[in-house]
N, C-alpha and C positions, 0 to 999 in steps of 0.2 A: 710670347706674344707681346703687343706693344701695345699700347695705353689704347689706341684708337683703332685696333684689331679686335673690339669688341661687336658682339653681333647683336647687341639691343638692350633692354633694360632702363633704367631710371640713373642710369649713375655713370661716370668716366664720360665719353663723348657723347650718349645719349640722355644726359641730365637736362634740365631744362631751369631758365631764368636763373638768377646768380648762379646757384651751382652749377652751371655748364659755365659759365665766363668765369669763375674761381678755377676750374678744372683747366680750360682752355688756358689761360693765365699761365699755370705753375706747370702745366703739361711738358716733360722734357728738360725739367730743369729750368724753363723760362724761355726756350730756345721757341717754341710753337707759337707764341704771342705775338711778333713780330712778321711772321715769316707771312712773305705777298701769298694772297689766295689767287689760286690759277683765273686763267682768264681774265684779267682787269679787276679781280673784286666784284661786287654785290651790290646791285644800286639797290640802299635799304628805306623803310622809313620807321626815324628814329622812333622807340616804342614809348618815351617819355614824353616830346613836343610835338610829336607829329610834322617834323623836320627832315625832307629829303636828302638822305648821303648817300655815298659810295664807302663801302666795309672794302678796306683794301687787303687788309691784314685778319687775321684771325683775332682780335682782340683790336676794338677799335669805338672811338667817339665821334658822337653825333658832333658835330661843326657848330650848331647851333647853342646846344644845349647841357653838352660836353657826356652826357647818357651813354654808360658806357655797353658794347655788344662785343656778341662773340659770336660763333660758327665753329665746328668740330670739320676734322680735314675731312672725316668721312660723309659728312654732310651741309658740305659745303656746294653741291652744283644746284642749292635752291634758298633764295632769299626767306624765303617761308621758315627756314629752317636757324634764321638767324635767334638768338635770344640778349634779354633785355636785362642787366642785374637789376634792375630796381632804380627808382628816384634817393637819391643821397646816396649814391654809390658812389665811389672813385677808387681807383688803381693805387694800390700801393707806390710811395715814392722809389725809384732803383735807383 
């Protein structure tokens, strides 16, 4: 089974706030951070400034405010489901 072939719980794609965007982030090797979420992406609002974006990617910053979000592929077809790491987060440099 695959990271995100989990069927619920607190942890892997069902964590929440940083832990899901540290998950999401490293998921695959790095490969999942990146990768477009179907349909156009997520019209979000940023959980730090309260700053209207579009989550394009699985692993994604507010425009505004630079707050960084995530979304799990499994739960990905509802912005509700997007999470916030926190105020003074940022992405590791690649």
């Amino acid at each position: 089974m695959g990271c995100c072939s989990n069927t619920g719980g607190n942890t892997g794609p069902f964590a929440e706030g940083r832990d899901l965007v540290e998950f999401v982030y490293q998921a695959h090797g790095g490969g999942l951070r990146d990768q477009p979420i179907p349909n156009g992406g997520l019209i979000a609002v940023c959980q730090g400034c309260g700053a209207g974006f579009t989550l394009t990617t699985f692993v994604g910053q507010c425009t505004d405010c630079g707050g960084v979000h995530a979304v799990s592929p499994p739960r990905s077809d509802s912005a509700g489901n997007i999470q916030f790491a926190g105020k003074n987060f940022s992405l590791p440099e690649v």
